[in-house]
VMD Tcl script that draws the C-alpha trace (Angstrom):
set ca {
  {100.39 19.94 119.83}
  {99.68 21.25 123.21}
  {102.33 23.34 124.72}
  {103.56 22.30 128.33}
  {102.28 24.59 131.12}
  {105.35 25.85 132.80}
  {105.51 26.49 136.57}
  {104.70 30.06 135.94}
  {101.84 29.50 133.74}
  {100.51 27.08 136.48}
  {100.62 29.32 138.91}
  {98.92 31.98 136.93}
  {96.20 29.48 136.21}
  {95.87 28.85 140.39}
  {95.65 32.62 140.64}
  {93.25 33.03 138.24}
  {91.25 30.37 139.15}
  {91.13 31.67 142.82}
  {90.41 35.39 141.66}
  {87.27 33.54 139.69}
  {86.27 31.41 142.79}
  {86.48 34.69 145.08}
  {84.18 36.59 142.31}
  {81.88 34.53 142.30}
  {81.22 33.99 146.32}
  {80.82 37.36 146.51}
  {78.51 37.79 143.80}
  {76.76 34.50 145.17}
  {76.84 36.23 148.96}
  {74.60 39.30 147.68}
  {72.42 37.74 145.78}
  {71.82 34.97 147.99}
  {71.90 37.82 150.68}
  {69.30 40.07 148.81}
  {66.70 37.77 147.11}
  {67.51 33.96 149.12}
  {68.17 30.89 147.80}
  {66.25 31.16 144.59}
  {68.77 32.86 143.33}
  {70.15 29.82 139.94}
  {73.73 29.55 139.11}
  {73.15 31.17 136.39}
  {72.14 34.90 137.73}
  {75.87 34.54 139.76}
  {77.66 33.90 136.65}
  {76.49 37.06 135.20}
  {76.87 38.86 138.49}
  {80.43 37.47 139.03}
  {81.18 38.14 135.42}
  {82.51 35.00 134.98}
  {81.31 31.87 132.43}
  {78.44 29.97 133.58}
  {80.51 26.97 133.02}
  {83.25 28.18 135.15}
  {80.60 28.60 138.23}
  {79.30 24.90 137.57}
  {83.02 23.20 137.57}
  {83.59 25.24 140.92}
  {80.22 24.46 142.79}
  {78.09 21.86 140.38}
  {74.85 22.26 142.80}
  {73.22 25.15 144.22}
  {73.87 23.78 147.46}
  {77.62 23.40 147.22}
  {77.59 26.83 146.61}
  {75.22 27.62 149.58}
  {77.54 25.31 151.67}
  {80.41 27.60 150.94}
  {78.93 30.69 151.95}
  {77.45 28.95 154.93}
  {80.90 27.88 156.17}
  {82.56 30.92 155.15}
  {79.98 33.05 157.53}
  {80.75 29.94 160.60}
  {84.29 30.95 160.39}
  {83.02 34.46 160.81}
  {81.26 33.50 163.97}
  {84.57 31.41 164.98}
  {85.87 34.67 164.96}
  {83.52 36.37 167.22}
  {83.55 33.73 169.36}
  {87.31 33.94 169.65}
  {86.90 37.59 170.37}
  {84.59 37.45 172.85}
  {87.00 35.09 174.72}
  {88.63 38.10 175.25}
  {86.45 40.00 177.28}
  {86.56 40.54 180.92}
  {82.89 40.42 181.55}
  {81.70 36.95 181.09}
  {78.05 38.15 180.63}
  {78.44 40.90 178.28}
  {81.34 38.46 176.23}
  {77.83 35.74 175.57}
  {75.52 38.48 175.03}
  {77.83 40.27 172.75}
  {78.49 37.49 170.85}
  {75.13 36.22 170.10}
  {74.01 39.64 169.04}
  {76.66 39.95 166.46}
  {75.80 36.86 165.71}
  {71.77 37.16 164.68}
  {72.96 40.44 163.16}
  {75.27 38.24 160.73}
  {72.55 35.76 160.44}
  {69.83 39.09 159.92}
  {71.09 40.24 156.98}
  {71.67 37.22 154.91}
  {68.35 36.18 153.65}
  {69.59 33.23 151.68}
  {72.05 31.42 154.01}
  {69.15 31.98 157.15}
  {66.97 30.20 155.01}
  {69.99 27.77 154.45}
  {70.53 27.47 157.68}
  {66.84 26.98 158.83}
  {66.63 24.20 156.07}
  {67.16 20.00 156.18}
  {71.31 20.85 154.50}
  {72.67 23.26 156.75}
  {73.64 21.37 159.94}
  {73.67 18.08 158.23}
  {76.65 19.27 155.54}
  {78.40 21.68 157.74}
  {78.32 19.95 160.78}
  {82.45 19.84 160.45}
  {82.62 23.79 160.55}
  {80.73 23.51 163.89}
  {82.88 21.81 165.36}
  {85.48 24.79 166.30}
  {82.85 26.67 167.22}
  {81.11 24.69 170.20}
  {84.47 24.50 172.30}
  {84.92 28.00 172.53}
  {81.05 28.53 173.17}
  {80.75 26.37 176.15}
  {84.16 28.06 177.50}
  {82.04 31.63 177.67}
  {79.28 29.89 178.66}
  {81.51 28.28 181.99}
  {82.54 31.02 182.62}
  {79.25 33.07 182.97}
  {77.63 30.26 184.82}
  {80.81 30.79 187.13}
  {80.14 34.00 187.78}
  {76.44 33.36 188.57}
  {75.57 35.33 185.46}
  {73.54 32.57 183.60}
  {71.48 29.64 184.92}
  {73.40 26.46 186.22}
  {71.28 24.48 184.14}
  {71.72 25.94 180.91}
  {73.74 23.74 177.86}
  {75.73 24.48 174.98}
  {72.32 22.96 173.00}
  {70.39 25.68 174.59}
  {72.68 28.23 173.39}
  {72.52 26.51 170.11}
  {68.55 26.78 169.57}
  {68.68 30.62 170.28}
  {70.03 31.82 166.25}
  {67.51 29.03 165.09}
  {64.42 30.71 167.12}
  {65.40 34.27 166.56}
  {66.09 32.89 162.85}
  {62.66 31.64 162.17}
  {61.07 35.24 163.49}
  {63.40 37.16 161.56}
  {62.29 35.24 158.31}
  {58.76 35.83 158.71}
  {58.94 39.41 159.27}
  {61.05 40.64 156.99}
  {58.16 42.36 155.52}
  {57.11 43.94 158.24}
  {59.18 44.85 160.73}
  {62.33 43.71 159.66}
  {64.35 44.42 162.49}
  {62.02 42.91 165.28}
  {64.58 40.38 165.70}
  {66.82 42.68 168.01}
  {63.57 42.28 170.38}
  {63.18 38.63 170.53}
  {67.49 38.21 170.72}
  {66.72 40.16 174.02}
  {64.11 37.79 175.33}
  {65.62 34.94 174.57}
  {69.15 36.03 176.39}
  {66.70 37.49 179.24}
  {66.21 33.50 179.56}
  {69.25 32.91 180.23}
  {69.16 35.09 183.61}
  {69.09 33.28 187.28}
  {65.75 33.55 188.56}
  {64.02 31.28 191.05}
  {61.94 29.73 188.71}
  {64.02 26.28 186.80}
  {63.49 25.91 183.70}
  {61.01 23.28 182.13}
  {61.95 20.20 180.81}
  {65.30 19.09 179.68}
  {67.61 20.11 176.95}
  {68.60 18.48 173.60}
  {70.49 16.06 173.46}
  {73.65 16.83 170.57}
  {72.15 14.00 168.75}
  {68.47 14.96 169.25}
  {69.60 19.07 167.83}
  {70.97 17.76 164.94}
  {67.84 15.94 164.40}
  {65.86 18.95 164.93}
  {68.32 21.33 162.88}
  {68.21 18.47 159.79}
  {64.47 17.70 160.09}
  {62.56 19.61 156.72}
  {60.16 22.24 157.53}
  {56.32 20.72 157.39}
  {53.75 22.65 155.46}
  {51.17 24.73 157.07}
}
mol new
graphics top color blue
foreach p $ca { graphics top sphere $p radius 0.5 }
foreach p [lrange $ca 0 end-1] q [lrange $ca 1 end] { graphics top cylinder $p $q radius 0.2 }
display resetview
């Protein structure tokens, strides 16, 4: 017969259970971090030192394991964006921001290519949601202070991790930190000139689109 758990033994169990789910992401974060999203469930069992069975009743797919990591690091950038709030310069707050930001994003391998792939907006779309508030508030008040231009959006802002993304992806094999370069462009953009720029932006509807849609070959 199978003795009762008492509340004790429950709550050793919870403990235990979270010490093994906290192992694991970590183990899961370098690897994924390090080698991408080959990495199987497998490799992070024996990384996290933990059964393989325990990793596949916590995250049964790859991807709800990527997911985790993926909103773990949004609540990161939360964070930063909550910080930056903070800051008297509304300029230096944005550009501070996105550079910690692509930094973040720089040296995880696995959750940029997560992020750069058809799951990432699509199942964390929720996480986002904190996030864009605070990131139109420092971009209001920038464009305020006639330190951006008027006709910038939130969706603008939005694309510049995915572009700097997709450059720091393809040369991480040769120069791997090239991205610091083209995060400076891309905020030079941003600047007031006397030229408007082309077109118009995205649509929220038409970035998740773009965000969701699979990579083509070639």
């Amino acid at each position: 017969m199978t003795s009762p758990v008492t509340p004790e033994g429950a709550g050793r169990l919870r403990r235990d259970a979270e010490r093994n789910r906290d192992r694991i992401l970590a183990a899961a974060r370098r690897l994924f971090a390090e080698t991408g999203q080959a990495v199987t469930q497998n490799e992070v069992a024996r990384a996290a030192d933990v059964g393989v069975g325990t990793v596949y009743r916590r995250f049964p797919e790859r991807a709800d394991l990527m997911l985790a990591l993926f909103v773990d690091q949004l609540e990161q950038v939360g964070a930063l964006a909550d910080a930056a709030l903070a800051e008297a310069d509304p300029w230096s707050a944005l550009r501070g921001f996105f550079e910690r930001v692509v930094d973040l994003q720089a040296a995880d391998r696995g959750l940029r290519e997560f992020m750069l792939g058809p799951d990432g907006r699509a199942r964390a779309g929720e996480a986002t949601e904190r996030i864009a508030p605070v990131v139109g508030e420092l971009l209001r008040r920038a464009q305020e202070r006639g330190q951006v231009r008027p006709e910038v959006t939130t969706t603008d802002l939005a694309l510049i991790p995915v572009m700097v993304a997709a450059v720091t992806e393809r040369a991480r094999d040769v120069v791997p930190g090239v991205w610091r370069r083209v995060l400076g462009l891309a905020l030079d953009g941003l600047r007031p000139t006397g030229e408007p720029l082309p077109g118009r932006p995205l649509a929220p509807a038409e970035f998740d689109r773009v965000i969701s849609a699979p990579r083509r070959p070639g």
